[in-house]
C-alpha positions as CSV (number, residue, x, y, z in Angstrom):
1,X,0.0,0.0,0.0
2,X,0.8,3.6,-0.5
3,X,1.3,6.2,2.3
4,X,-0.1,9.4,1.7
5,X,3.3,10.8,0.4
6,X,2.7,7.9,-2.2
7,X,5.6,5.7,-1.0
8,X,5.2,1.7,-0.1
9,X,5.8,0.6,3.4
10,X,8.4,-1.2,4.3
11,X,6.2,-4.1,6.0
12,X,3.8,-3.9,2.9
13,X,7.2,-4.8,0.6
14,X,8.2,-7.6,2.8
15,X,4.3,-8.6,2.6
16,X,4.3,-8.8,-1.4
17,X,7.2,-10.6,-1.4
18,X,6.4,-13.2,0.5
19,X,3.3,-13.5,-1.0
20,X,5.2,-13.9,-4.1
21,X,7.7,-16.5,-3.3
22,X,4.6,-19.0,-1.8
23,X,6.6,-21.9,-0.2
24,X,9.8,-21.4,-1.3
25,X,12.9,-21.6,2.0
26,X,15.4,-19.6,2.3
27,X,19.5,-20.7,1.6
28,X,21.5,-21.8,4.1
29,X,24.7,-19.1,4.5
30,X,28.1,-20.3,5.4
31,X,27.4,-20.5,9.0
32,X,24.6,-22.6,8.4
33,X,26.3,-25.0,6.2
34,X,25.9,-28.5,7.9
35,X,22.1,-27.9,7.4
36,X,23.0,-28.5,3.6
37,X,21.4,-31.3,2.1
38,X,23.7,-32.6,-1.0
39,X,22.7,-35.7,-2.1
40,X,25.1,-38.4,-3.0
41,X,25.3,-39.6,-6.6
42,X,24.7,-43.2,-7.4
43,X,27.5,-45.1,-7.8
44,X,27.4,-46.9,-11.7
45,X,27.3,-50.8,-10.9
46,X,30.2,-52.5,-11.4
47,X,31.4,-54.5,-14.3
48,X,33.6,-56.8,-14.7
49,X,34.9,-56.0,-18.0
50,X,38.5,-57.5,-18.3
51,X,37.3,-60.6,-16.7
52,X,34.6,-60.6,-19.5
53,X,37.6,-59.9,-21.7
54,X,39.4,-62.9,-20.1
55,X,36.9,-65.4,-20.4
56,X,36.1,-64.1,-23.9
57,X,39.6,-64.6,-24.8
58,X,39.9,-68.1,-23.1
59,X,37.4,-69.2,-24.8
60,X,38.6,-68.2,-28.3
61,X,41.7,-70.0,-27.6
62,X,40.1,-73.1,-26.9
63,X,38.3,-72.8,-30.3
64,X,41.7,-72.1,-31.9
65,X,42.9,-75.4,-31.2
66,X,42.3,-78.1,-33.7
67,X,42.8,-81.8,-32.6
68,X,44.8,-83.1,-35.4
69,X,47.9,-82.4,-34.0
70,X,47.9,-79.1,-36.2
71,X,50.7,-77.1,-33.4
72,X,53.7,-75.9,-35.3
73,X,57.3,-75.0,-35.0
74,X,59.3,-72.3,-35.9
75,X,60.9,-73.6,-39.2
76,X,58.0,-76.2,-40.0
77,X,56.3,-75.8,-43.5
78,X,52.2,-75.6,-43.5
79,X,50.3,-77.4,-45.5
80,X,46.4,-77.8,-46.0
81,X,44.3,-78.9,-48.6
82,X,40.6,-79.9,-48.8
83,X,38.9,-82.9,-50.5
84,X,38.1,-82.1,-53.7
85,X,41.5,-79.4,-54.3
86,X,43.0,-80.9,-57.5
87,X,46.4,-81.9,-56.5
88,X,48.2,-80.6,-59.6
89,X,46.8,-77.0,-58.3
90,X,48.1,-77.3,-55.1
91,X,51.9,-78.3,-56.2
92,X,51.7,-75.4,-58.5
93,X,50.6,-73.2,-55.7
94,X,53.4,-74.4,-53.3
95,X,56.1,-74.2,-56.0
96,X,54.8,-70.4,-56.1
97,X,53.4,-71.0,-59.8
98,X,50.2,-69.2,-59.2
99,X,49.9,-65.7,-59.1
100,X,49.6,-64.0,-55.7
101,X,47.0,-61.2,-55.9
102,X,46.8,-59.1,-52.8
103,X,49.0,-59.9,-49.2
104,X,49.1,-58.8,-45.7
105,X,51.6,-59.0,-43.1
106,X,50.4,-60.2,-39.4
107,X,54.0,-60.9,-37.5
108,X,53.8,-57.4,-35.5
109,X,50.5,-57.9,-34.2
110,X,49.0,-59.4,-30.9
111,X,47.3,-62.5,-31.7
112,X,43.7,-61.3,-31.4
113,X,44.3,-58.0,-33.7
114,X,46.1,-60.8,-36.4
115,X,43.0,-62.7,-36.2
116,X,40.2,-59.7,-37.0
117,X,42.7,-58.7,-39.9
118,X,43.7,-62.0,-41.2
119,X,39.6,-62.9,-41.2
120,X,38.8,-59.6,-42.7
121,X,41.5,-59.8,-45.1
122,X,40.2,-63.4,-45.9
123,X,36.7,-62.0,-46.5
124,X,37.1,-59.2,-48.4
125,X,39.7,-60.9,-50.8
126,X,37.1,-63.6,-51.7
127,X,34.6,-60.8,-51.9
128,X,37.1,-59.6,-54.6
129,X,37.0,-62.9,-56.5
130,X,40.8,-63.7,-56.1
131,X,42.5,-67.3,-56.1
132,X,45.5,-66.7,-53.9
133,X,46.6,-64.1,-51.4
134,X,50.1,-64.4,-49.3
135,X,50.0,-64.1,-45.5
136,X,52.8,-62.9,-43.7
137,X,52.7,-64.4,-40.3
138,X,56.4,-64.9,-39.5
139,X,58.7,-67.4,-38.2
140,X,58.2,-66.8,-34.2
141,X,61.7,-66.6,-34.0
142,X,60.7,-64.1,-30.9
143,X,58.0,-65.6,-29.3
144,X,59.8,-67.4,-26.4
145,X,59.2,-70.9,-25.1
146,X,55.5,-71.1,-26.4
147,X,56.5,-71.4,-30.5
148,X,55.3,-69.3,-33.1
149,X,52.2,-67.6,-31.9
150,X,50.9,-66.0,-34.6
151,X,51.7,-68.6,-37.3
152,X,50.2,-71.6,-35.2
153,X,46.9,-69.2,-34.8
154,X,47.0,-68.1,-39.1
155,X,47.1,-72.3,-39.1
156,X,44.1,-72.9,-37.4
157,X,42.5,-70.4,-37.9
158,X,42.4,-70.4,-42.2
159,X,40.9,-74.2,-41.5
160,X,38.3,-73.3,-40.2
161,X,37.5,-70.7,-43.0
162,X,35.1,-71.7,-45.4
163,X,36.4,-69.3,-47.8
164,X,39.6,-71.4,-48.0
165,X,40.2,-74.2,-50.2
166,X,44.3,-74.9,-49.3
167,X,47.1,-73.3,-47.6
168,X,50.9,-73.7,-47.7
169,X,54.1,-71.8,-47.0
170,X,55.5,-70.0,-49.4
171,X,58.4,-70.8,-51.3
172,X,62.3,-69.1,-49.5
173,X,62.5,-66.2,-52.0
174,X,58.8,-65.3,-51.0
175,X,59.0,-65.9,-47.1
176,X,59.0,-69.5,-46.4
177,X,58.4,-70.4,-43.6
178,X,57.2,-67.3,-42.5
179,X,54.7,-66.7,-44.7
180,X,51.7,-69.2,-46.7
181,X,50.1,-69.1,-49.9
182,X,46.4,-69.4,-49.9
183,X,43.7,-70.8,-52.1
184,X,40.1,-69.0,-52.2
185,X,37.1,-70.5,-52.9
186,X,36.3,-68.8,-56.4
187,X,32.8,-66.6,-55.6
């Protein structure tokens, strides 16, 4: 309200604004601060992820393996050919007769990274329509007590390939032992 000299009251003010903030509480000032309410966040649950990743790589190890005795040595030459591969194609391929058209080289990567690449190298060459690629997977001359890792997985894992008709290593002038020819299914 106005006073006769047409100025609000003080009490009036106070009044109106109260009015005008309804249920609304006032902040607590620094002496007041252990009346401060902050809620806690929630914590995210936990997940295991590397023992996920663990098991998850167990258990592609245990597919890797193939039960014919298929584990390999450093200097030993691979060799693979289905039924139904005519022989005289397969000598020509491992006397490096038949053209290689595309290659890739695996021997500086961990063993699951050589696998995606060596798979999607597979795929996308017989997407392609080529007959043979060269894989690099070298010798394990590094890789300790355990043998060649990388070219016992590029063993078992091009069996298991449908894609792939044969495999062998290549010839010395084109990697030997440390690398393998391999035969595609044509598309």
């Amino acid at each position: 309200m106005q006073s006769k000299d047409g100025k609000h009251s003080n009490s009036d003010d106070a009044a109106l604004f109260k009015d005008a903030l309804g249920d609304v509480r006032p902040l607590h000032t620094k002496k007041n601060s252990k009346k401060r309410h902050h809620p806690k966040p929630s914590r995210p649950t936990a997940k295991a992820l590397q023992r996920r990743r663990d098991e998850r790589n167990a258990l592609e190890e245990t597919l890797d393996n193939v039960p014919d005795g298929a584990d390999v040595e450093t200097g030993e030459e691979l060799l693979f050919k289905r039924d139904g591969v005519d022989p005289r194609i397969f000598k020509k391929m491992r006397n490096g007769k038949i053209a290689v058209r595309e290659e890739i080289d695996l021997h500086t990567l961990r063993r699951n990274e050589a696998r995606a690449y060596l798979q999607e190298f597979i795929r996308l060459s017989h997407a392609k329509g080529l007959r043979c690629v060269r894989v690099v997977h070298g010798k394990g001359l590094g890789s300790g007590p355990g043998g060649p890792v990388i070219k016992h997985g590029v063993n078992n894992w091009l069996r298991k390939w449908d894609e792939v008709l044969a495999f062998c290593s290549a010839p010395p002038h084109d990697g030997g032992t440390g690398a393998v020819y391999v035969l595609l299914k044509a598309r």
